[in-house]
KOLDRENMAR-647916 format. One line per 2 residues: number of its first residue (from 1); their letters; for each residue x negated, y, z negated of N, C-alpha, C. Coordinates in nm, 4 decimals, decimal comma, padded with zeros to 6 digits. Example, Ala and Ser with C-alpha at 12.3 -4.5 7.8 and 13.67 -1.06 7.14 Angstrom:
REM KOLDRENMAR-647916
1> as> -01,3190:-00,5690:-00,7800:-01,2300:-00,4500:-00,7800:-01,3200:-00,3300:-00,7800 ~ -01,2850:-00,2250:-00,7080:-01,3670:-00,1060:-00,7140:-01,2900:00,0030:-00,7870
REM end
This chain:
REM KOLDRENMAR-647916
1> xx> 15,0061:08,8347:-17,1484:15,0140:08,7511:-17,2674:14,9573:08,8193:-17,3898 ~ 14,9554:08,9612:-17,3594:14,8959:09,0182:-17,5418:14,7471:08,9659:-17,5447
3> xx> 14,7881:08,9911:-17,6814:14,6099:08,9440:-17,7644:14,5971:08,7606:-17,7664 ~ 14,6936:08,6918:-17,6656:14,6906:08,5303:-17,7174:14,6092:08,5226:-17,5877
5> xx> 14,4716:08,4115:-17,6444:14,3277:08,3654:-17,5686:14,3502:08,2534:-17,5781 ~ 14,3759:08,1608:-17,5078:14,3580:08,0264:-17,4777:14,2468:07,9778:-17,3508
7> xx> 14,1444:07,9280:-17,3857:14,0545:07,8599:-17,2484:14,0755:07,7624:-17,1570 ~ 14,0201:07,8145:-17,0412:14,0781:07,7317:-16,9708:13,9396:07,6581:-16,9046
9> xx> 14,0073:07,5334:-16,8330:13,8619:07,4296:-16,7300:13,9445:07,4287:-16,6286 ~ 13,8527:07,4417:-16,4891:13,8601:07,4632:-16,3418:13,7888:07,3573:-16,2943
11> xx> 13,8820:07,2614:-16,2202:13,8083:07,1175:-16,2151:13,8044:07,1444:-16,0771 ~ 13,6429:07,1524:-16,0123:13,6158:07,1728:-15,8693:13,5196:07,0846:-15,8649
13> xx> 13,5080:06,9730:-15,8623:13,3547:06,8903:-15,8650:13,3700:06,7972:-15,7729 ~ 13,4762:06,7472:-15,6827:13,5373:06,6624:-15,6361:13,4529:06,6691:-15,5087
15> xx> 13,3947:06,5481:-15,4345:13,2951:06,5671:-15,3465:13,4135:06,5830:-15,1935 ~ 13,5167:06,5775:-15,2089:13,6471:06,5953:-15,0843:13,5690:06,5444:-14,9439
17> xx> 13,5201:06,3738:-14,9763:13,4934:06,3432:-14,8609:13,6166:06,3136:-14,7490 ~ 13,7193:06,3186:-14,7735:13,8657:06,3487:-14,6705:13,8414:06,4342:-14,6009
19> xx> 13,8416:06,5405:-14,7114:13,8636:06,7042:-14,5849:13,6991:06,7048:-14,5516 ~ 13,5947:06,6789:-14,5931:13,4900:06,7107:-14,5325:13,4060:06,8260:-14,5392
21> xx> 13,4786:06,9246:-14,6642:13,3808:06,9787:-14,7418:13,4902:07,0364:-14,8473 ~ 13,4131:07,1357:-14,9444:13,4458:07,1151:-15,0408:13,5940:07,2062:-15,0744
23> xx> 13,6596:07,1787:-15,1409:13,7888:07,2074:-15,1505:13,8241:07,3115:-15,1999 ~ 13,6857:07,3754:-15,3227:13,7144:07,4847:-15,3661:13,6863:07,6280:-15,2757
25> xx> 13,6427:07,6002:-15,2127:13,5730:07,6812:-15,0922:13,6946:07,7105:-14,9551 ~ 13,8105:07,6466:-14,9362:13,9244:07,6499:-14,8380:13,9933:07,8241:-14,8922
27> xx> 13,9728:07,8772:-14,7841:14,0100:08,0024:-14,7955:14,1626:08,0238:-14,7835 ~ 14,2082:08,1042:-14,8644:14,3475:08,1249:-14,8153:14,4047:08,2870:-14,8164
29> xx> 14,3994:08,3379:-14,7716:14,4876:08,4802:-14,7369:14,3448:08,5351:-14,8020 ~ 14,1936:08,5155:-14,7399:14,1008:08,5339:-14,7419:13,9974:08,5477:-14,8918
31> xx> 14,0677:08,4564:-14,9653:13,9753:08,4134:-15,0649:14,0172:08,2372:-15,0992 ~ 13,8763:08,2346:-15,1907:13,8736:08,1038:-15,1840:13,9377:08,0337:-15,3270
33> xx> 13,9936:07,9206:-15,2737:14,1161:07,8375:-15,4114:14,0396:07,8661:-15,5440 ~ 13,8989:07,8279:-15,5127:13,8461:07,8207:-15,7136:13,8357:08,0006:-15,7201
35> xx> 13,8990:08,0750:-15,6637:13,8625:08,2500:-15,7099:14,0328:08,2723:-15,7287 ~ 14,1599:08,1974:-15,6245:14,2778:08,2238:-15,6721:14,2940:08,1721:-15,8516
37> xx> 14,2776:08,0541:-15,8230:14,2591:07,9516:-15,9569:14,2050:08,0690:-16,0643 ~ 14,0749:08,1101:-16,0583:14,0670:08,1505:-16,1366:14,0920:08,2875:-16,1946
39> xx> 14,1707:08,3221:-16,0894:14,2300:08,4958:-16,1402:14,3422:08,4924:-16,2167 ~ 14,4174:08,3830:-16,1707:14,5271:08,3252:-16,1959:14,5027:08,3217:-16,3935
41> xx> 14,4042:08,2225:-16,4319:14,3762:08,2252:-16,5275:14,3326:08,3121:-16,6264 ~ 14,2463:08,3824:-16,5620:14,2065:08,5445:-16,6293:14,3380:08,6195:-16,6993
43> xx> 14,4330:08,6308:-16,5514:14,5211:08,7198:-16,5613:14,6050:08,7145:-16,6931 ~ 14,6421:08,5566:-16,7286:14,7294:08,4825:-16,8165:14,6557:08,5392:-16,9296
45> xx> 14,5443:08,5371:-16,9605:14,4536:08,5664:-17,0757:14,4004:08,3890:-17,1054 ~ 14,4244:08,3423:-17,0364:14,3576:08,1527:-17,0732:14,2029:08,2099:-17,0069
47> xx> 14,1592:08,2570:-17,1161:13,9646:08,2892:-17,1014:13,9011:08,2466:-17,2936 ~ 13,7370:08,2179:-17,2229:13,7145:08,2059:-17,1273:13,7113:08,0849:-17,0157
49> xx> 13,6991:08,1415:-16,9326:13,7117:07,9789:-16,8068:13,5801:07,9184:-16,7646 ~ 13,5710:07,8099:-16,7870:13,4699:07,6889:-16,7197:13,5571:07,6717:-16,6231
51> xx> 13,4190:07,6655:-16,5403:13,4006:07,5714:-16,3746:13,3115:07,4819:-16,3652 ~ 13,4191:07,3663:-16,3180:13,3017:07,2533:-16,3191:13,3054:07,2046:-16,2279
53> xx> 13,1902:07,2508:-16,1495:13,1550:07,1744:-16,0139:13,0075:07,0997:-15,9607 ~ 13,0037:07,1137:-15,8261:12,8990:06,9640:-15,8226:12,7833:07,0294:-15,7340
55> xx> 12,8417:07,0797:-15,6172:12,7225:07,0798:-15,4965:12,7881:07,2182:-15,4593 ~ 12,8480:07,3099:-15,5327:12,8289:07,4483:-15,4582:12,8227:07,5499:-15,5987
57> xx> 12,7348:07,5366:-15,6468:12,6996:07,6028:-15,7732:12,7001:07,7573:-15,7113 ~ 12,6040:07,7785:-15,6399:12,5610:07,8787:-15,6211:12,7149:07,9799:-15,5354
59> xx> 12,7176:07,9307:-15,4385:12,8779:07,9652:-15,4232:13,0151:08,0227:-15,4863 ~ 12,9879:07,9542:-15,5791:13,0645:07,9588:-15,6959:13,0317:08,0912:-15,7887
61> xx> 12,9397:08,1002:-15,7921:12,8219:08,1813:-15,8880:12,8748:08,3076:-15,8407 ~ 12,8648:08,2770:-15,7029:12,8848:08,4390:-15,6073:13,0528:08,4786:-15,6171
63> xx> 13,1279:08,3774:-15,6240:13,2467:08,4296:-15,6018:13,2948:08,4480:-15,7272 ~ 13,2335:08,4497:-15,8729:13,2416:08,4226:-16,0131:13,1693:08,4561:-16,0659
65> xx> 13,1323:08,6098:-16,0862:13,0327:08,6060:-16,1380:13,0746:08,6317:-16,2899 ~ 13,1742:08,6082:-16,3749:13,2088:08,6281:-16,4694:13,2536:08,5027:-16,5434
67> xx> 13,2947:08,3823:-16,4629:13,3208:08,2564:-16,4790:13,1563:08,2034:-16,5880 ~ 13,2479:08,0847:-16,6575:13,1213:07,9974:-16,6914:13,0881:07,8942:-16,6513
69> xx> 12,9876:07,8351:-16,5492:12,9778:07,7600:-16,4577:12,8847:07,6789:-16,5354 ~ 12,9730:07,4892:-16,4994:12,8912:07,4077:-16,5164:12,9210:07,2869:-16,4074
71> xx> 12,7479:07,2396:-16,4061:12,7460:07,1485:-16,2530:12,7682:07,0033:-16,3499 ~ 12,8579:06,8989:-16,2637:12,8880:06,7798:-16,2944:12,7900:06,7384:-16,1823
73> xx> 12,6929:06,6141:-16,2618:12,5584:06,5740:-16,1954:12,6419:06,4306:-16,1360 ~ 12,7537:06,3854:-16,1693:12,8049:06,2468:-16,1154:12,9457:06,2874:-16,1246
75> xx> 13,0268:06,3536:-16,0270:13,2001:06,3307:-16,0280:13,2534:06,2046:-16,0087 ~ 13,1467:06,1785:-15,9051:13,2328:06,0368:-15,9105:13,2479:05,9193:-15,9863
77> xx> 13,2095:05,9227:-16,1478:13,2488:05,8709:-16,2568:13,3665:05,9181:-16,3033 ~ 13,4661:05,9910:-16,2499:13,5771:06,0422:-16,3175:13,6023:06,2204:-16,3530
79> xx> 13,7109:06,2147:-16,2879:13,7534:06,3357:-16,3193:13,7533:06,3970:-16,5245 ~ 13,7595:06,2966:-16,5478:13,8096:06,3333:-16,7153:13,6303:06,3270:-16,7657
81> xx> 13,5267:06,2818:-16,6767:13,3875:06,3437:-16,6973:13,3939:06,4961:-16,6719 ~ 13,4584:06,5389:-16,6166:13,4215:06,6833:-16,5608:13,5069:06,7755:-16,6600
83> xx> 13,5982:06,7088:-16,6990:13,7124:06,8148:-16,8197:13,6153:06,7797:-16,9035 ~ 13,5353:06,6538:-16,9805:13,4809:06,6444:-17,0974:13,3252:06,7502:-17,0468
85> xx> 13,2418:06,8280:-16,9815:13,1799:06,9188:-16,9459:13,2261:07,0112:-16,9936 ~ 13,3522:07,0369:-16,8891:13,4290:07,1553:-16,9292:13,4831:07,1528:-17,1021
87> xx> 13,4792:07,1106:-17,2003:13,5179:07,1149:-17,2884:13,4195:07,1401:-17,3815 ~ 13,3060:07,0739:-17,3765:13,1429:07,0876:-17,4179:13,0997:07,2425:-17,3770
89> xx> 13,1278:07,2569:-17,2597:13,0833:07,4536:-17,2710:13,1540:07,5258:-17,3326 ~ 13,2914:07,4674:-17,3371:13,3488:07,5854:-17,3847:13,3563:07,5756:-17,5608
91> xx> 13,3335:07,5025:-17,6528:13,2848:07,4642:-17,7297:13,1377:07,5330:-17,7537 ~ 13,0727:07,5591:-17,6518:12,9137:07,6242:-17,7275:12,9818:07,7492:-17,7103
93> xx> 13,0589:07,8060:-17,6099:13,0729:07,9213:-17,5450:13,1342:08,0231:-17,6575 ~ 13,2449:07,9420:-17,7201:13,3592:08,0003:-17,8294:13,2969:07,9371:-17,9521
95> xx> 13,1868:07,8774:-17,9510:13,0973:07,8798:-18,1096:13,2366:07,8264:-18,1963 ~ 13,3651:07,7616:-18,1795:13,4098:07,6806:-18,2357:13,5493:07,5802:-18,1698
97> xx> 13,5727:07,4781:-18,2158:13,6935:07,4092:-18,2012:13,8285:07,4874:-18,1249 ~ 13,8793:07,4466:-18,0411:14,0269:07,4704:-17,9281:14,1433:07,4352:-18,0121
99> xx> 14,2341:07,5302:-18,0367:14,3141:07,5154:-18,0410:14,4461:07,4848:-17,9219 ~ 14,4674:07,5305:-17,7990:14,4698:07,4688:-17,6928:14,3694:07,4617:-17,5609
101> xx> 14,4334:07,4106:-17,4764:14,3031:07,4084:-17,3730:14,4176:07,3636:-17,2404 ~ 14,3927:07,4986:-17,1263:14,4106:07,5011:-17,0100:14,3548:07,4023:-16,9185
103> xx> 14,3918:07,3046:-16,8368:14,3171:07,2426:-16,7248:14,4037:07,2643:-16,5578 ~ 14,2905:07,3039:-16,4730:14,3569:07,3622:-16,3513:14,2931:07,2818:-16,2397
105> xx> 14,3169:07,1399:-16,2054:14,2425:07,0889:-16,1170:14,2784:07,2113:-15,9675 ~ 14,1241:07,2401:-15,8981:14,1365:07,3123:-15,7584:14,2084:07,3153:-15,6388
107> xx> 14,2285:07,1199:-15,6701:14,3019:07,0939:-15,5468:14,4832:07,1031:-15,5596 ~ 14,5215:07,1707:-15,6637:14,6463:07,1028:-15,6665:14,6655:07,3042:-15,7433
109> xx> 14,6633:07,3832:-15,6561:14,6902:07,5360:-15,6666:14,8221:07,5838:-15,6476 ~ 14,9428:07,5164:-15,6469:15,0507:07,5997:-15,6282:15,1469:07,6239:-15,7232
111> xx> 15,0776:07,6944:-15,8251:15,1520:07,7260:-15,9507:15,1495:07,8816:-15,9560 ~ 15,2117:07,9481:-16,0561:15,1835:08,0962:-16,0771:15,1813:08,1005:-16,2276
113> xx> 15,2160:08,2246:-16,2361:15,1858:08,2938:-16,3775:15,2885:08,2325:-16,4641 ~ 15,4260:08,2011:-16,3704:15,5533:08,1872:-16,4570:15,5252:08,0589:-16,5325
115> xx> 15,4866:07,9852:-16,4168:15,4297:07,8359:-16,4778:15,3522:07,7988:-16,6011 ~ 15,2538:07,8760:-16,5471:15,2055:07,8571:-16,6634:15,2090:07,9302:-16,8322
117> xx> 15,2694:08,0339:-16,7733:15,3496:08,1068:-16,9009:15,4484:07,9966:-16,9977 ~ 15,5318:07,9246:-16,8927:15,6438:07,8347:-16,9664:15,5731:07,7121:-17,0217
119> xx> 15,4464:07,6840:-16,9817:15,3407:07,5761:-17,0688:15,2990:07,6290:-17,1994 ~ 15,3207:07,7312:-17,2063:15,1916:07,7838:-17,3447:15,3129:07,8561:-17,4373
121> xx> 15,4195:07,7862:-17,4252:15,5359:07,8633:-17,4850:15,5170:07,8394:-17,6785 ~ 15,4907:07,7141:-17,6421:15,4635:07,6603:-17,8002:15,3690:07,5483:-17,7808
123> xx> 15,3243:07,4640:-17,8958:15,2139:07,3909:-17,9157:15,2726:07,2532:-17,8509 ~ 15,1696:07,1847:-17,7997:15,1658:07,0603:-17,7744:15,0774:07,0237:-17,6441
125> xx> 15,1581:06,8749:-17,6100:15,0336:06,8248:-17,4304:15,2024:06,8863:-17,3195 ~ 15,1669:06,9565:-17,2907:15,2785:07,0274:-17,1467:15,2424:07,0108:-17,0381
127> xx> 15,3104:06,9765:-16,9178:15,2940:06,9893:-16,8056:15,4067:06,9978:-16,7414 ~ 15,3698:07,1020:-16,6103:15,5011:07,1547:-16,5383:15,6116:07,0425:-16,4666
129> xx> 15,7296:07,0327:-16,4492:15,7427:06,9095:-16,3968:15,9021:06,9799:-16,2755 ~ 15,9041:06,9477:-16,1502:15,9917:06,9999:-16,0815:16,0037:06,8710:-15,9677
131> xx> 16,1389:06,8559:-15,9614:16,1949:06,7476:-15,9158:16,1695:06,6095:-15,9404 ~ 16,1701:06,6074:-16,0676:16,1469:06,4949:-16,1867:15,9792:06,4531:-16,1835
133> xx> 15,8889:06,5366:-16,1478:15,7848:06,4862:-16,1604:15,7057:06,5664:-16,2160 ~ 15,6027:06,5260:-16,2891:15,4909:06,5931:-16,2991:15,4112:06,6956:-16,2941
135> xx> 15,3624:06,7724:-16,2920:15,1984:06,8183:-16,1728:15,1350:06,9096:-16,2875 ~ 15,0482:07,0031:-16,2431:14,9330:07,0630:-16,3005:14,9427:07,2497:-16,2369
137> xx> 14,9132:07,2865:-16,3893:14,8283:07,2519:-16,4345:14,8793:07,2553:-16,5654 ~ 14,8339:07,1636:-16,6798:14,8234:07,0806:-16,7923:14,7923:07,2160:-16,9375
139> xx> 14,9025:07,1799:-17,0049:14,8027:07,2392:-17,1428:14,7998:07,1213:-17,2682 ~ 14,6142:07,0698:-17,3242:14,6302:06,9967:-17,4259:14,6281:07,0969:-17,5480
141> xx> 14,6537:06,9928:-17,6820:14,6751:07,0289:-17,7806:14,5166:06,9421:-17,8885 ~ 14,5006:06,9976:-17,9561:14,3729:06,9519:-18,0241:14,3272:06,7953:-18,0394
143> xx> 14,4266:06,7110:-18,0772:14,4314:06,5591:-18,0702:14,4298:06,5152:-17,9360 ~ 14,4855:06,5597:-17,8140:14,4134:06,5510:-17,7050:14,3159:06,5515:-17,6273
145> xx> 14,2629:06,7265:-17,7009:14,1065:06,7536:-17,6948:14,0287:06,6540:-17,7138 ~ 14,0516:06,5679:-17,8530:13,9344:06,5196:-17,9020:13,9853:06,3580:-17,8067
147> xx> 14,0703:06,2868:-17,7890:14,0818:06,1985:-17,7269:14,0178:06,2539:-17,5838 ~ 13,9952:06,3521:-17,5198:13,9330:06,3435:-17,4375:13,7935:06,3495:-17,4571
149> xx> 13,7205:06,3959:-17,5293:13,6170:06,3731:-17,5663:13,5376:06,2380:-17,5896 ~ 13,6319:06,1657:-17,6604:13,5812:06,0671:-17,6833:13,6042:05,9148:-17,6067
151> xx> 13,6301:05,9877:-17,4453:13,6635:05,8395:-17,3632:13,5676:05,8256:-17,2794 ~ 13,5857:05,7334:-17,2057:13,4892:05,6836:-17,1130:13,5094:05,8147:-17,0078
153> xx> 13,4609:05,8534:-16,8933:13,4613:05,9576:-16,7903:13,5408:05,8584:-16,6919 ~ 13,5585:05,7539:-16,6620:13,6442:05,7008:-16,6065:13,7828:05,6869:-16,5921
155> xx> 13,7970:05,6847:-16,7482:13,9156:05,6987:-16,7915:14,0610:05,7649:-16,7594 ~ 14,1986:05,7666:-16,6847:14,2371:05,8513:-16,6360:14,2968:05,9428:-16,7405
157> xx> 14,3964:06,0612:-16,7418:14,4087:06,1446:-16,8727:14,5251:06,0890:-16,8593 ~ 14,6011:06,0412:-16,7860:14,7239:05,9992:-16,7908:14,7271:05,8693:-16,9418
159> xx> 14,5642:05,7918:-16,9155:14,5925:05,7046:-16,9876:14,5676:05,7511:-17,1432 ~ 14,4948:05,8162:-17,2135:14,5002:05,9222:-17,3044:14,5785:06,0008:-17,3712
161> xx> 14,6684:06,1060:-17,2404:14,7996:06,1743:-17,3211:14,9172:06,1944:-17,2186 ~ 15,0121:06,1654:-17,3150:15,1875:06,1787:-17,2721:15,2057:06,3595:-17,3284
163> xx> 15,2471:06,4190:-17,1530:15,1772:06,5281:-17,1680:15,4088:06,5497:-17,1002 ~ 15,4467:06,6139:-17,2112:15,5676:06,6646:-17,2421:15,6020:06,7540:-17,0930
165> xx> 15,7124:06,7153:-17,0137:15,7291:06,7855:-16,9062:15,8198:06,9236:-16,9645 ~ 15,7754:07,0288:-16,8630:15,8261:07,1513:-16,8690:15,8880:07,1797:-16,7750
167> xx> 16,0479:07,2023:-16,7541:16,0900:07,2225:-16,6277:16,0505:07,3748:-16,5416 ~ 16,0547:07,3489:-16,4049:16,0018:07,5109:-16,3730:16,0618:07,4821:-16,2355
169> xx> 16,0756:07,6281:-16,1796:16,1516:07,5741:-16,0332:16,0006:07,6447:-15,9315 ~ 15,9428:07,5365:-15,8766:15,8428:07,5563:-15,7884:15,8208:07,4472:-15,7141
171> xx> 15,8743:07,4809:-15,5741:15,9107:07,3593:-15,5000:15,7542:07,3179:-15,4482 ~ 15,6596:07,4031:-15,4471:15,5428:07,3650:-15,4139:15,4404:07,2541:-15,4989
173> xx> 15,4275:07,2312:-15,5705:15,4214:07,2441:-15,7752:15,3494:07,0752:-15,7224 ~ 15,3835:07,0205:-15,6390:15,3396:06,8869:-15,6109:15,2216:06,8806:-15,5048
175> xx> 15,2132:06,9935:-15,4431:15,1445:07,0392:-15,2911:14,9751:06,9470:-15,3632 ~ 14,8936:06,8971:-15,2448:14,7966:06,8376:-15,2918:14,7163:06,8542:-15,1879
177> xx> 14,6069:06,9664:-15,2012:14,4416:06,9773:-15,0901:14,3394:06,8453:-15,0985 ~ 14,4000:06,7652:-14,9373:14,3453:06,6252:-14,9575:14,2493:06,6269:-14,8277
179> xx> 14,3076:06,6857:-14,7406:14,2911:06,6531:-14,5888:14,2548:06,7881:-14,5128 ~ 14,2521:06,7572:-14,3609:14,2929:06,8647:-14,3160:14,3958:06,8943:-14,2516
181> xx> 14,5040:06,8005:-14,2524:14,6456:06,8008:-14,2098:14,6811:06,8807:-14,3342 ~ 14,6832:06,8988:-14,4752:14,6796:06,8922:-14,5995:14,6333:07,1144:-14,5698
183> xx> 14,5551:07,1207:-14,5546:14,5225:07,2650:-14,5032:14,5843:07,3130:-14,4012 ~ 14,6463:07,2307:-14,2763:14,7009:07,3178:-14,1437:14,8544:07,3172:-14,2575
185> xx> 14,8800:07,2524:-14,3317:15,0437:07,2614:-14,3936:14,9871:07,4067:-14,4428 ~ 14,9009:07,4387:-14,5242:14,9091:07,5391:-14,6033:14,8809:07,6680:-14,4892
187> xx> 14,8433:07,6454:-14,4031:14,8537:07,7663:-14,3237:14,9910:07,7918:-14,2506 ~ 15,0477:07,6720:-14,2068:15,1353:07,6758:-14,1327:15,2795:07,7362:-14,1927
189> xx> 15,2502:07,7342:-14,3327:15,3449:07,7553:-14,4255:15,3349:07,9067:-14,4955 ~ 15,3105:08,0263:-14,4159:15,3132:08,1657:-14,4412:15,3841:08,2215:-14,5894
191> xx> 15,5330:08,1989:-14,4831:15,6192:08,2809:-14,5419:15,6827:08,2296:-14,6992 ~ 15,6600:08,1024:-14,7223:15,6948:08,0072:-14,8147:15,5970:08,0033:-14,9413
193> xx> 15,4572:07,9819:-14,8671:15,3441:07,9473:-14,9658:15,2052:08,0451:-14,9374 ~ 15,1723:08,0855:-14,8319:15,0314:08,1653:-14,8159:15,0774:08,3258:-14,8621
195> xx> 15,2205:08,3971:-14,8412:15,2142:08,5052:-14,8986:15,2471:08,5292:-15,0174 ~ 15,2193:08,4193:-15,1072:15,2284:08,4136:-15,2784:15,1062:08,4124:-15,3137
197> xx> 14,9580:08,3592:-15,2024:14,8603:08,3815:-15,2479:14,7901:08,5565:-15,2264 ~ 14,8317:08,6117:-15,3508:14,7774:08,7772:-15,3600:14,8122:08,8275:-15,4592
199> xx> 14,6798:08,9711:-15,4440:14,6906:09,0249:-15,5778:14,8360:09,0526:-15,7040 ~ 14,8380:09,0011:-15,8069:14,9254:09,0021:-15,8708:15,0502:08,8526:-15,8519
201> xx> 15,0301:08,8037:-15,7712:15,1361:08,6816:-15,7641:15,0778:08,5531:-15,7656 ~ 15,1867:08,4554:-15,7508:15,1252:08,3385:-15,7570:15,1979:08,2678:-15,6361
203> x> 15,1835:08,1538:-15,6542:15,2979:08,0883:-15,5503:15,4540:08,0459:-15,6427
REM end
């Protein structure tokens, strides 16, 4: 992406009492989702990146040591508490105002470079959308920013911003780390989805 810097937030704070520990930590083709996530982001030039997580700081620390790590003391007030963190560091971090802003929730990793390349094409709220739906990861636009700022942490972002779908062909693009049925899919699924996780690719 050249000289274009856009920041990004790495939403890992999620206590994943389903799967039974923490989500950013699920290894895949021997590293862990919040280190794919965030190479992923590096690579794009969306730096610098906040991580916002809860109970594996130190973990995190180790597998990041270049990341800017911040601990969410209550996730379970809302995910859009942990983007408004992530938005507050990166704000002291870049000593001024976003012009856009990357969000990459941990659990929901099956995007690549292309993806998110076709989000940051031009200005606005984007999100990838393949087989008429949705998914992540998200780019806001400044009036978003600040509507997220200024909501409750409860709040969902859905209810906040109408975030413009981007078509992309990634049949994975919906995939969601909930469970551990949710992890044997992602192993079981090699040739499709685990050998996109590596150096230089995405899924």
């Amino acid at each position: 992406m050249g000289s274009i810097s856009i920041p990004s937030v790495v939403l890992a704070a999620g206590h994943s009492r389903r799967l039974g520990r923490p989500k950013a930590l699920v290894q895949v083709n021997g590293k862990e989702l919040v280190w794919w996530v965030h190479e992923r982001l590096v690579a794009a030039g969306c730096t610098p990146v906040v991580v916002v997580n809860a109970e594996i700081e130190s973990e995190v620390a180790r597998l990041l040591p270049e990341a800017h790590l911040v601990v969410n003391p209550d996730p379970d007030a809302g995910r859009t508490g942990s983007l408004q963190l992530g938005i507050e560091a990166l704000e002291v971090v870049m000593e001024a105002k976003m012009e856009r802003l990357v969000m990459a929730p941990v659990d929901r990793p099956a995007w690549n470079d292309e993806v998110l390349m076709a989000l940051l094409e031009g200005p606005g709220d984007f999100a990838p959308s393949f087989d008429g739906r949705k998914g992540h990861p998200v780019v806001l636009a400044p009036a978003a920013i600040e509507a997220v700022k200024n909501a409750e942490p409860h709040h969902s972002l859905r209810e906040m911003v109408v975030f413009k779908p981007v078509a992309v062909v990634a049949p994975w693009l919906h995939y969601n780390i909930d469970t551990d049925d949710d992890v044997a899919l992602l192993e079981s699924n090699s040739a499709a989805l685990l050998a996109c996780f590596s150096q230089g690719e995405g899924i």
